[in-house]
C-alpha positions in Angstrom: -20.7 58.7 26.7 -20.2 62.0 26.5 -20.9 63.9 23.3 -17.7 66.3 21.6 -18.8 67.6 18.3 -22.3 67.8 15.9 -22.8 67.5 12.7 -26.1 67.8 11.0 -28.0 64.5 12.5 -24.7 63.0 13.8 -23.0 62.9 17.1 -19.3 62.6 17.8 -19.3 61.0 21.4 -16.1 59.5 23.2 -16.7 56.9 26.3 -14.8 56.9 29.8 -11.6 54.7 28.2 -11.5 56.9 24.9 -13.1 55.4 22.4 -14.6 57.7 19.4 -17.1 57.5 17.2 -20.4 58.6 15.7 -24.2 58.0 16.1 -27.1 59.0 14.4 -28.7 61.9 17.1 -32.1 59.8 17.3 -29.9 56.2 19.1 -29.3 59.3 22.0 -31.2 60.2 24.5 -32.1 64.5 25.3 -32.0 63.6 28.7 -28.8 64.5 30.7 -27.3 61.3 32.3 -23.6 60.9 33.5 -21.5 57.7 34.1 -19.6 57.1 37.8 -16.2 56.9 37.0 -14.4 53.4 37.5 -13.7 52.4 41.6 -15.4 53.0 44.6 -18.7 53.3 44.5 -19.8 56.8 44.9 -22.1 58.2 47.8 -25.6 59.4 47.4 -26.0 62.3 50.1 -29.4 63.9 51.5 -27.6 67.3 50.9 -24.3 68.7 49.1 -22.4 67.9 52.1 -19.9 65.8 52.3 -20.9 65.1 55.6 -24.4 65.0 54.6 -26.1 61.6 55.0 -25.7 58.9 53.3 -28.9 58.0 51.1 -27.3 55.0 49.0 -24.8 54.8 46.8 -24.5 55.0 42.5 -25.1 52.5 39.9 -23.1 52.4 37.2 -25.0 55.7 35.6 -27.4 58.2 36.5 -29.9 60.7 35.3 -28.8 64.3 36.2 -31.4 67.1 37.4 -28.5 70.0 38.3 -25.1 70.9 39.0 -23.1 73.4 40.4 -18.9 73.4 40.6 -19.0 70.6 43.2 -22.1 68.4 43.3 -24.6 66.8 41.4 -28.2 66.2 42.0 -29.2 62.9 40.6 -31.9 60.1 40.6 -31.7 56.8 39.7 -35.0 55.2 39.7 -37.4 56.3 43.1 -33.9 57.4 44.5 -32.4 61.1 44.6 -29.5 62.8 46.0 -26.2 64.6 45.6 -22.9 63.4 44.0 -19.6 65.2 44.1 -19.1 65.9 40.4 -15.3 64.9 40.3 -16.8 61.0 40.5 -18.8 61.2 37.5 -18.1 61.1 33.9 -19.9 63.2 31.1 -20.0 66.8 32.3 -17.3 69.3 30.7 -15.4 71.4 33.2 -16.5 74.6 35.0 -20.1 73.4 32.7 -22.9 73.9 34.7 -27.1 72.4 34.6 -29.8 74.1 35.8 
């Protein structure tokens, strides 16, 4: 889900087929996950390569540590890596995490 406006304790969120609606801020996490979008499964690389390594490959969502204008770092469970941005869901365009 992927949060588009606030208002007081409420959140306006929309989900990968476009479905709106609001929740109460304390049913969402603060943490910063992301959802792969629908198809292929999407590679989890040693490096922001795409030539890097293969570590394993996404779930159906992941925690996000950081992103720059092509990759992802993220960790699902024990398991970390990068994933190119354009297969996840969640993050606004050009936005950024440090």
């Amino acid at each position: 889900m992927k949060v588009i406006q606030k208002h007081e304790n409420w959140r306006k969120i929309v989900d990968p087929d476009g479905t709106q609606g609001w929740m109460l801020v304390t049913m969402l996490s603060d943490r910063r996950t992301a959802l792969v979008k629908p198809g292929e499964p999407r590679d989890i690389r040693v490096r922001a390569d795409a030539g890097a390594p293969i570590r394993a490959t996404t779930p159906a969502s992941a925690r996000i540590d950081h992103c720059d204008a092509s990759w992802c770092h993220i960790a699902v469970g024990n398991r970390e890596g990068y994933v190119e941005r354009s297969g996840l869901y969640g993050l606004d365009e050009g936005e950024t995490l440090d």
